[in-house]
N, C-alpha and C positions, 0 to 999 in steps of 0.2 A: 504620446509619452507623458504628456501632462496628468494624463488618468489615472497611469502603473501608479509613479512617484504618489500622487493622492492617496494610494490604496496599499501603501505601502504604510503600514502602520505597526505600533509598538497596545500590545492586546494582555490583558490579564491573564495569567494563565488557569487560574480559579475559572475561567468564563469558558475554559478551551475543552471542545471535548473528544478526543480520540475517537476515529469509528472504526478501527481493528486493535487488535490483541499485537503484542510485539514480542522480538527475538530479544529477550533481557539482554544475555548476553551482547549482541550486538547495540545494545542502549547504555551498557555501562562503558564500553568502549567509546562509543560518540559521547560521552558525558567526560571522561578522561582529558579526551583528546580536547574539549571545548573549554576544560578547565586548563590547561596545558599552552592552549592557544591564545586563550582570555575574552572569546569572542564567542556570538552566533553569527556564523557567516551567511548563512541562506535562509533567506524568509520561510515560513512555515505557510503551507495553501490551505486556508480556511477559506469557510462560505459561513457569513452572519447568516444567522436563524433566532430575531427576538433579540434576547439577551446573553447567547449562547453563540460560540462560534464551534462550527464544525470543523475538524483537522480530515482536509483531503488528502494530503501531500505532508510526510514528516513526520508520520506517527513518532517517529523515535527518537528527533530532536525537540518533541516538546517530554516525552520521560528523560530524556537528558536532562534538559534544562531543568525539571522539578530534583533531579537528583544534586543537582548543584546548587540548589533552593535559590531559585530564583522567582518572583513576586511575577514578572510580565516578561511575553515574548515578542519576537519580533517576525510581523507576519505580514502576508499577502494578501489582500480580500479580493473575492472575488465573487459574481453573482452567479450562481449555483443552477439556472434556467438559462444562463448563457449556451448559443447551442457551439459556442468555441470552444465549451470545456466536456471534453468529451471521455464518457465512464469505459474502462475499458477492464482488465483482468489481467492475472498474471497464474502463466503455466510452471510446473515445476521438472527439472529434471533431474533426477536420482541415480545418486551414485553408488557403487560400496553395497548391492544388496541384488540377489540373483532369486531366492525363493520367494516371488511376487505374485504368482498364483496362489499357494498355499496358503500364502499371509491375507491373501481375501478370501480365500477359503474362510479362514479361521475365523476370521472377523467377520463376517457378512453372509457367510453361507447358511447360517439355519436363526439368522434374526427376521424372515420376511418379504429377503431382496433373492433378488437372481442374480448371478453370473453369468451373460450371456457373452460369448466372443462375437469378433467380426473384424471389421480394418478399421484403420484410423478416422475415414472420413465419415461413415457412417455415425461413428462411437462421439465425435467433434458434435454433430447432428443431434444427438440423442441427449446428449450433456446442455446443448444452450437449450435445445428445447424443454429443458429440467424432465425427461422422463426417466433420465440416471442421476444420480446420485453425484459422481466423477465416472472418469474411464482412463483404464492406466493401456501404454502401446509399450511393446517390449521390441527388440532390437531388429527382429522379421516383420514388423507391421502387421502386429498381432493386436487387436485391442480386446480388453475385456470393462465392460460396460457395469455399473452394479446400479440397476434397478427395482422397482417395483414391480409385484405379479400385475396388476392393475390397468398398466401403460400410462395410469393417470399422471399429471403433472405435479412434481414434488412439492412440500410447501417448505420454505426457504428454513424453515427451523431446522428440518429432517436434512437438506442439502449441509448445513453449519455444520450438525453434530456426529456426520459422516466422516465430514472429511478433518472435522478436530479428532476424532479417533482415529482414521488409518492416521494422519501425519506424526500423533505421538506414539504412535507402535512405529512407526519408522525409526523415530527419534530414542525410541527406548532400544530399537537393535541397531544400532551407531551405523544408518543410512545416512549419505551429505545430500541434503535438498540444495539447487539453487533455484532460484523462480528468475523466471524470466516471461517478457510479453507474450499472450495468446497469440497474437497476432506475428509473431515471426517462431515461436518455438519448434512447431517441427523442425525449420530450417534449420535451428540451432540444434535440435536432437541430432540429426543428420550428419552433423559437420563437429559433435564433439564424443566425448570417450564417455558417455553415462549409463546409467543401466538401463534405465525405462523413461517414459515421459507420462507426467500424470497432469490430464486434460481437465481442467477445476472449472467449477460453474461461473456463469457471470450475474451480477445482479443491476439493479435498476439504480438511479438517482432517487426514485421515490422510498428506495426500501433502506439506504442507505440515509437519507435522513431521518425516514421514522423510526430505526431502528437505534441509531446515534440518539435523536431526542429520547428516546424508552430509557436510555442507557443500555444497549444492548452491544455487544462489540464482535465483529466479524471476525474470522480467524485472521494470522498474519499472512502481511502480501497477499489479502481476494483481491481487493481494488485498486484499480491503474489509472488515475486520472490524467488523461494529456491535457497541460494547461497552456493554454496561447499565450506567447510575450511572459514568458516565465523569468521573475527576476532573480539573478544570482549576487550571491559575494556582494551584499548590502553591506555588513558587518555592524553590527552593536554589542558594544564591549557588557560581558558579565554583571561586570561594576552599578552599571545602570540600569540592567534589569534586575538585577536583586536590591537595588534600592527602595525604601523606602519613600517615593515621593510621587509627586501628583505626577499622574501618566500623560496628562495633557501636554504639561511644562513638555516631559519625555519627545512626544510627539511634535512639539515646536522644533525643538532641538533638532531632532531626525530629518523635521520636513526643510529647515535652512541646510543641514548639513546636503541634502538630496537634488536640494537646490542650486548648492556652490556645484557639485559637481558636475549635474547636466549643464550650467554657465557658462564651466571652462571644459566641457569636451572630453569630461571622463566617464561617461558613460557609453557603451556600446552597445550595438544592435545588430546580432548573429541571426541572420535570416535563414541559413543550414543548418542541416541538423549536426546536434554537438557528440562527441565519443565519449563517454564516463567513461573513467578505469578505476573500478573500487579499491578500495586499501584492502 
């Protein structure tokens, strides 16, 4: 416990740097609501790298916080070669939209790629092994795979710039994406009312730094980091991260305040897994 609280610190936000792209919309809302509320409640999951910290976790509460000009946030540190924190993906399923053939037609069919069908499990297979692009499954367990003639293995630029284009022709014919984990999304396809499920690439920890240090930014919702002993509901008030003063003092502050509380027994430790219910 003594480690978390350690690594539990207040970080520049000038130093911080996003590795995917975000839902504005859904950042002007968490920005609102943390003006409203006066607080940042949940540490943001960064991994130092140098002088730079990388945002694993919260892309969208550190563009909140910059919208409510705040100087420093309030974050997690964590070592990034840890094999506890584990890179994982997030699948999306689509609502609100029935001509999904057609629209990779249109898209994809005479830029170089194939369309090939087949079933789910196959098209899951062909996607991690990057020899597609994505692979969308429609409500019979149909997949359609958009590959290269080649079979060779994609390079990650060609994987990004795929899948930023289908997902803004979605968003331009008023489809609702919701993402959710690679790892349970069929089940969830299965068990709710959506039109398709679209199987998204996964990528590495290596490419995910180097491409953060480039300044390169993934689309939104690729990367799923499960982080071990994830700390919640820290809270530090707006007030003092938009101040103007030494971040150290800041961080004195935090680490007594961190301190009274594990003391007297207000800190907990949920050893099950917890149920989010989003706003």
């Amino acid at each position: 416990m003594k480690e978390i609280l350690e690594n539990i610190r207040i970080i520049p936000l000038k130093q911080t740097r996003r590795s995917e792209e975000i839902i504005r919309k859904q950042a002007r809302k968490l920005s609102n609501y943390m003006e409203h509320d006066g607080m940042q409640r949940d540490p943001v999951v960064v991994a130092p790298e140098g002088d730079v910290y990388i945002a694993l976790d919260g892309m969208h509460r550190v563009e909140a916080l910059k919208m409510r000009g705040c100087r420093d946030m309030l974050a997690y540190l964590v070592d990034y070669e840890n094999h506890k924190i584990i890179l994982e993906s997030w699948d999306a399923l689509v609502f609100d939209h029935s001509d999904i053939l057609d629209l990779l037609t249109e898209e994809f069919g005479g830029s170089g790629y194939v369309i090939e069908e087949g079933r789910c499990k196959s098209a899951r297979k062909a996607v991690m092994e990057r020899r597609s692009l994505f692979a969308v499954v429609d409500r019979e367990g149909n997949s359609f795979t958009i590959g290269n003639r080649g079979k060779r293995a994609l390079p990650v630029d060609d994987l990004i710039k795929a899948l930023v284009r289908f997902e803004r022709r979605l968003d331009a014919e008023g489809a609702r994406i919701r993402y959710v984990p690679n790892t349970t999304s069929e089940l969830q396809f299965n068990e709710s009312e959506n039109t398709f499920l679209v199987i998204r690439p996964c990528f590495t920890k290596v490419e995910v730094r180097e491409r953060t240090l480039a300044k390169k930014l993934f689309p939104r919702k690729t990367t799923r980091h499960v982080i071990y002993e994830r700390p919640l509901r820290v809270g530090v008030a707006l007030s003092i991260l938009k101040e103007d003063a030494d971040i150290e003092v800041k961080n004195e502050l935090l680490q007594a305040e961190l301190r009274w509380r594990y003391e007297h027994g207000r800190i907990r430790f949920y050893p099950e897994p917890i149920i989010l219910f989003d706003e």
